[in-house]
N, C-alpha and C positions, 0 to 999 in steps of 0.2 A: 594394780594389785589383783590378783586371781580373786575373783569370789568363789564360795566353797557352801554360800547359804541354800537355802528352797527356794529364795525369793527371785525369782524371773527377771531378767532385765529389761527394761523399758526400750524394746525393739522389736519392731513390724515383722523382723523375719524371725524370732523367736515366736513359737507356735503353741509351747507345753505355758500351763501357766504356773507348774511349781518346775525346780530343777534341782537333780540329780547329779549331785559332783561325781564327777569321775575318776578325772586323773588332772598334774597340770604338760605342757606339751612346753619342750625346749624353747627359751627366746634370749639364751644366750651365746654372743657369737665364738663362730669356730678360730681358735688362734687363728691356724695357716690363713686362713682369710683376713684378719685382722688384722697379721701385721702385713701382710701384701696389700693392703689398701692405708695400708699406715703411711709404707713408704714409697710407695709409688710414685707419689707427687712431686716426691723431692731429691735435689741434685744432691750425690756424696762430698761435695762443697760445702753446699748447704748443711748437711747434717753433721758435717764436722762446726762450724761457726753456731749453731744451734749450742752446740757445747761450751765453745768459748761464752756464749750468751748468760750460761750458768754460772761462768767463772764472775762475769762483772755481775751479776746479778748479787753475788758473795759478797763483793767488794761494797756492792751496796749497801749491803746489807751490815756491814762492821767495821767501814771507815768513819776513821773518829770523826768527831762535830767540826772540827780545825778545814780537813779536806773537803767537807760536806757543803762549809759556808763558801769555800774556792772553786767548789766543783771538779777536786782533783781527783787522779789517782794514783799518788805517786808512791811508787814501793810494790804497787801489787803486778806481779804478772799472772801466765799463763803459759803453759808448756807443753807443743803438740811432738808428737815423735811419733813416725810412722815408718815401717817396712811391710816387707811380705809376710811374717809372721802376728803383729800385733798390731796394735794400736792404741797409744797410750795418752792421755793429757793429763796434767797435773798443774792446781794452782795454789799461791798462800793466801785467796781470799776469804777463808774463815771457815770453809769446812759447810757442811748441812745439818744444823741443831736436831738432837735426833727426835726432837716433836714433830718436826717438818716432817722430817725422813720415816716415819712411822704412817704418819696421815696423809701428807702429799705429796712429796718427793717422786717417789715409786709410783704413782695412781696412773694410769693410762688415761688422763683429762683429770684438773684439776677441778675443784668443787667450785662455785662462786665466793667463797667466803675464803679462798685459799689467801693465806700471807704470805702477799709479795711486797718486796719492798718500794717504797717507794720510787719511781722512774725504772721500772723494768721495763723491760723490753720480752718477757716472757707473753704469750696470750692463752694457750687452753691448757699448758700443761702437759705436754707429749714430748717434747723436741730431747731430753734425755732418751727416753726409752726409745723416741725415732730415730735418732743417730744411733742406735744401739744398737738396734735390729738391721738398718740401713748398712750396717759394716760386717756384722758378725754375728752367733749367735750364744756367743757366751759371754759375760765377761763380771771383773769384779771391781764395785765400787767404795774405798775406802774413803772415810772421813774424819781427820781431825777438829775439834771445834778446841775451844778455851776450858769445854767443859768433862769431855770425855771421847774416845777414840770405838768405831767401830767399822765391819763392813758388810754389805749386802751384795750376795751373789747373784747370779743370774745365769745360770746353767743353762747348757745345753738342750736337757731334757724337759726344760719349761713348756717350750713349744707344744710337749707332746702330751702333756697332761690337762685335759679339756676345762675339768671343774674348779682345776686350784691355780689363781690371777694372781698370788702374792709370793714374796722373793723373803729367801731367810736373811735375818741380819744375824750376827754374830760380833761380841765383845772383843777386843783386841787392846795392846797396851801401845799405848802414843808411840807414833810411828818416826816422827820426826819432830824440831822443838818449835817450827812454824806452825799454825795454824792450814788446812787446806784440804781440798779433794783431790784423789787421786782417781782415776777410770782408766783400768785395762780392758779392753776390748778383744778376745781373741777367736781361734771358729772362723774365720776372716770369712766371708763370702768373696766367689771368684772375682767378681768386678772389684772387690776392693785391693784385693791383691793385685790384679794386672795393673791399679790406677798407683798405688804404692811404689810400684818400681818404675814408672812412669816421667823421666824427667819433665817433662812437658805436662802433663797435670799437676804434680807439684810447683812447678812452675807458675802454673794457671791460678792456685792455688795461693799462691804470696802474694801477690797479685791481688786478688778477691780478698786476703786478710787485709790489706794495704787499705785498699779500698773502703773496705765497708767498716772498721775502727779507724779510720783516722783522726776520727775528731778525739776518742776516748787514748789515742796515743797518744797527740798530743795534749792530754792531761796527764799524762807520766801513766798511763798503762800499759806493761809491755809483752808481746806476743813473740813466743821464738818458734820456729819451722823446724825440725831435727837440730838444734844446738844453735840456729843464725835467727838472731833478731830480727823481726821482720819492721821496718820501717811505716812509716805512716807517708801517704799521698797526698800534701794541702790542697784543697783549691784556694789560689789565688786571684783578686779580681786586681787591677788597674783601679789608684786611687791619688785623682790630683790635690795636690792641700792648694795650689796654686793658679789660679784662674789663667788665661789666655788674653789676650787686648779686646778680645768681646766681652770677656765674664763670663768664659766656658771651662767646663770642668768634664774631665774624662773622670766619670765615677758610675757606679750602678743603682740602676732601679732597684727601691727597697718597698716593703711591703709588709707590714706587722699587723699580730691579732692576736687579742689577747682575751682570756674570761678567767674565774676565780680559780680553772685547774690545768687549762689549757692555753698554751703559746706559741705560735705560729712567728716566723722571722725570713723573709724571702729577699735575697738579693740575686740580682741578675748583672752580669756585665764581660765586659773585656778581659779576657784571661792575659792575653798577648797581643801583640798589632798585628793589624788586619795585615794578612798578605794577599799577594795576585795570584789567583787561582792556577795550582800548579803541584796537581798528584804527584810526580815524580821530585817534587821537592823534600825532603827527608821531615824538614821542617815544619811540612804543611800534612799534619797527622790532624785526627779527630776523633781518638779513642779520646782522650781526656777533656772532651767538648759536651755540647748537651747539658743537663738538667739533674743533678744528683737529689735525693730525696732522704731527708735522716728524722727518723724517729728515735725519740729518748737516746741520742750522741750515737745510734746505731743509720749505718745506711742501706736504708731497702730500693735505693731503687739507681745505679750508680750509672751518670754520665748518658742520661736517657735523652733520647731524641727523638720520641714518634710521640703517639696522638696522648699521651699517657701522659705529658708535661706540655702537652697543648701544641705541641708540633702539627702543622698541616690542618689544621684546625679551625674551621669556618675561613675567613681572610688570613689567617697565619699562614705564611712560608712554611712549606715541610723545610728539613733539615738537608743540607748540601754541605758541598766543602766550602764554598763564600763565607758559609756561618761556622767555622771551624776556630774564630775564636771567640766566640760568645758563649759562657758558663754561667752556670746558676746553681744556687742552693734553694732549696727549702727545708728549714730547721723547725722539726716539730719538738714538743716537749709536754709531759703529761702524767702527772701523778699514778694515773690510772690507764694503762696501755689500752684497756677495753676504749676510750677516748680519742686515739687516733686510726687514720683509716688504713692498718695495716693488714695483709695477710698473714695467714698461720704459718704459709713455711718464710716468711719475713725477705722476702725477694720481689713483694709489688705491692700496690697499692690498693684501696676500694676505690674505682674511679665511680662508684656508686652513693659514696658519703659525702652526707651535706656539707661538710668541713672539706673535704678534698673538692668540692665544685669550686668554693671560693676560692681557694686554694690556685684551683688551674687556671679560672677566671682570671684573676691576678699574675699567674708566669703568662696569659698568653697578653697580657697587658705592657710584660716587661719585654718579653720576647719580639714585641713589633716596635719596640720601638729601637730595639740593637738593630735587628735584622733590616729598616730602613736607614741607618746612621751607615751601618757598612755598606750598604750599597753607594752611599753618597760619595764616601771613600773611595772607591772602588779602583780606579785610574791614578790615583796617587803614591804611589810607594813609598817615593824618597821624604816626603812632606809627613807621612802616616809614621813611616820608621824612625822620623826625626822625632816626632809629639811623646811616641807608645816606647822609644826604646828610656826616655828620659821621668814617665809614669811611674812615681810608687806601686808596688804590690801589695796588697793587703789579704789578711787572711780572715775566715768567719768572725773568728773573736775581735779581732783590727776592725772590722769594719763594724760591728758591735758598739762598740767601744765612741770611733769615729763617728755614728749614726747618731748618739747621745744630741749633737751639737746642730745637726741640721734644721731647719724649716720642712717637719711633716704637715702633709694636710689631712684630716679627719675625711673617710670616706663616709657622704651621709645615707650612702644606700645600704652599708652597710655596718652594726653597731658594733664597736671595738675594734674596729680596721679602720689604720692609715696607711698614707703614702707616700716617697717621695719620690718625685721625678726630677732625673738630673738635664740638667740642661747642657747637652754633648755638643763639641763641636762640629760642624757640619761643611765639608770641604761642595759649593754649588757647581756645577765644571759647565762652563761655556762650549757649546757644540760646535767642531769643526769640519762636520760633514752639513749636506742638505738631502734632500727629498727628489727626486728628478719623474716625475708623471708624467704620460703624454696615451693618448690613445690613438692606434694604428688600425688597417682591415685585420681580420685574423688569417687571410689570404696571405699577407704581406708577412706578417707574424709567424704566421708555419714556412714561408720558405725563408727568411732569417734563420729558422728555430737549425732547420735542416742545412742551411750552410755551417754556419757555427758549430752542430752537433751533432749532425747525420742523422737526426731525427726529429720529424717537423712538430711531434706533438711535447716538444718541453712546454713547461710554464711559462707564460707570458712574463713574469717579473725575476724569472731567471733568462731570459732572450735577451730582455732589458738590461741586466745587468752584465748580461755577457758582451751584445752591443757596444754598454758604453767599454769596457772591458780593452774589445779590438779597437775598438779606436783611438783608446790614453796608450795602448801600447805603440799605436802606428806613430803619435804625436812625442813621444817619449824618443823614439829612433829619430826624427825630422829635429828636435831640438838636441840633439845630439850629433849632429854633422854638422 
């Protein structure tokens, strides 16, 4: 707050001991600056799903107690439509009460006291007005609630007006006999239009919807792309009900933690049977491999593989294609989104927060123990393809469910976290090669090197191997006549 009194302030470089108001001197910022650091950060992906984030946040916020106690969402969608001209989404989940919409809604950051509903997935309160800016610079958002219809513009001319940060609303009569919001978006900005006509970012784009809702799809929420519903992507792990003649179970490492607002649920396992390492195999992909990350049924971090789900990670194995079928969830869940360790633009994580260290502590825990069972595999194809083609699949909520019934054990290092380790089976393969050592002059060794190779300075244990090489060929030709 500006002071305006005579009384001096308590500082060494203040010299007058009374003062003399003056004036006060600007300390508010310049749009154009504003919204170029608004949106800077984030992908037009992103700021489009930013949007869908409000649509379930709706849903949240006015599906009856019946859906609430199941966890559903069935009935409600969301509806994206794009070209070169506009940009539009529209859903029927309850519209913006216009208390919200007056006081927080509209606010470029939300206040700490703002009401969100419980399990949002919202954090400061920008991601409307950043997709907004992020596309275009005009647009109008209508709202139907149960109680009354209005909407608030957002002009053009916003931009250019320094002192005035607030958007007119205007009364209107119900629009439709659903409940919902509507956001037109027009003014396109050029990257958004060249991305619009874009078959292949849209592409990209179903893709990234698929992805980062699939859990909230499969609760009956549904998202369409220009008129085509866009589909949910399960992870599935491998899940034996039936032991092996040892007592072994193809199932996945789980891992829970739980406190009065906060629940953590980590499985790790076999998506599909191991196969033998072979890129040109159609088969042997690893876009849907790796470590997916979902906060409040959202996913911020999908099918990750590097240090960020503990890949490559003190003794942890980095990620290759050998580990091309080993997947993992981590399912966060939190009354209060400020509680999980997510980022603002909801695409990574705080690898900073005391909750996300256990967290990765725990995947790199499950993570070694896939990544040694597959190696053991390794050599086996027909024996691996006979075990994993005949393996149940199971999905988050199946294994949920299934988990109920196991032997966890209490970790004591840690208060409110267990775990279960499955007991995988383990193919040991008997070695049919041996070791052949022997040491020679290095005289002798370089004129080897240079018959063999025309060059006397090879490696000794390539001389070696070339050596024995010429001579299983010469004995190969002699047993052969």
């Amino acid at each position: 707050m500006t002071s305006k009194n005579n009384k001096s302030p308590d500082n060494a470089l203040v010299k007058s001991t009374e003062v003399n108001y003056r004036d006060d001197v600007k300390g508010s910022p310049d749009k154009y600056f504003f919204v170029a650091m608004l949106t800077r950060d984030i992908e037009l992906e992103d700021a489009i799903l930013d949007l869908v984030d409000n649509c379930i946040d709706g849903a949240l916020r006015v599906r009856c107690n019946e859906l609430e106690e199941k966890d559903r969402f069935d009935g409600y969608w969301a509806k994206i439509n794009v070209n070169e001209k506009d940009f539009e989404i529209e859903d029927n989940c309850g519209g913006i009460p216009w208390e919200i919409a007056k006081s927080v809604a509209f606010r470029n950051g939300a206040p700490p006291n703002a009401n969100r509903p419980e399990g949002s997935i919202g954090t400061v309160g920008i991601g409307m007005k950043r997709a907004i800016f992020k596309l275009g610079r005009s647009a109008i958002v209508f709202s139907d609630t149960s109680e009354d219809s209005y909407y608030v513009e957002i002009p053009s001319e916003w931009i250019e007006e320094q002192t005035n940060w607030d958007f007119r609303a205007y009364n209107q009569e119900k629009a439709v006999e659903t409940t919902g919001t509507q956001i037109q978006i027009t003014d396109l900005l050029d990257s958004a239009k060249k991305s619009f006509t874009d078959g292949a970012f849209l592409t990209d784009l179903k893709t990234k919807i698929s992805d980062t809702y699939h859990i909230l799809i499969s609760k009956g929420f549904k998202i369409y792309l220009n008129g085509v519903e866009v589909p949910g992507r399960n992870i599935e792990m491998c899940y034996e009900e039936t032991p092996d003649n040892d007592g072994k179970f193809i199932r996945p490492f789980l891992w829970k933690y739980e406190t009065d607002d906060t629940k953590v649920f980590i499985a790790i396992g076999y998506r599909r049977r191991i196969r033998k390492e072979d890129p040109t195999n159609p088969h042997y992909e690893t876009k849907t491999a790796g470590i997916s990350v979902i906060c409040n049924n959202r996913v911020v971090l999908p099918y990750d593989k590097t240090h960020r789900t503990g890949w490559g990670v003190g003794d942890i194995a980095s990620f290759h294609n050998q580990f091309s079928s080993i997947v993992g969830v981590v399912d966060m869940w939190s009354a209060k989104i400020s509680n999980l360790p997510i980022t603002t633009t909801k695409n990574g994580v705080d690898l900073d927060s005391d909750l996300y260290q256990l967290i990765r502590n725990a995947l790199m825990q499950g993570i070694k123990i896939f990544t040694s069972n597959t190696t053991s595999w390794k050599k086996n194809e027909s024996e691996v393809k006979r075990r994993f083609d005949n393996a149940p699949r199971r999905d988050l909520s199946a294994i949920k469910a299934c988990s109920v019934g196991l032997s966890w054990s209490a970790k004591k290092s840690i208060k409110n976290a267990s775990i279960f380790k499955p007991d995988l089976p383990r193919k040991v393969l008997s070695r049919t090669d041996s070791a052949i050592s022997f040491r020679k002059p290095k005289s002798d060794i370089r004129l080897v090197s240079e018959f063999l190779f025309d060059d006397e300075n090879e490696a000794p244990k390539r001389v070696g191997e070339g050596t024995f090489d010429y001579v299983l060929k010469a004995a190969e030709k002699t047993r052969r006549r």
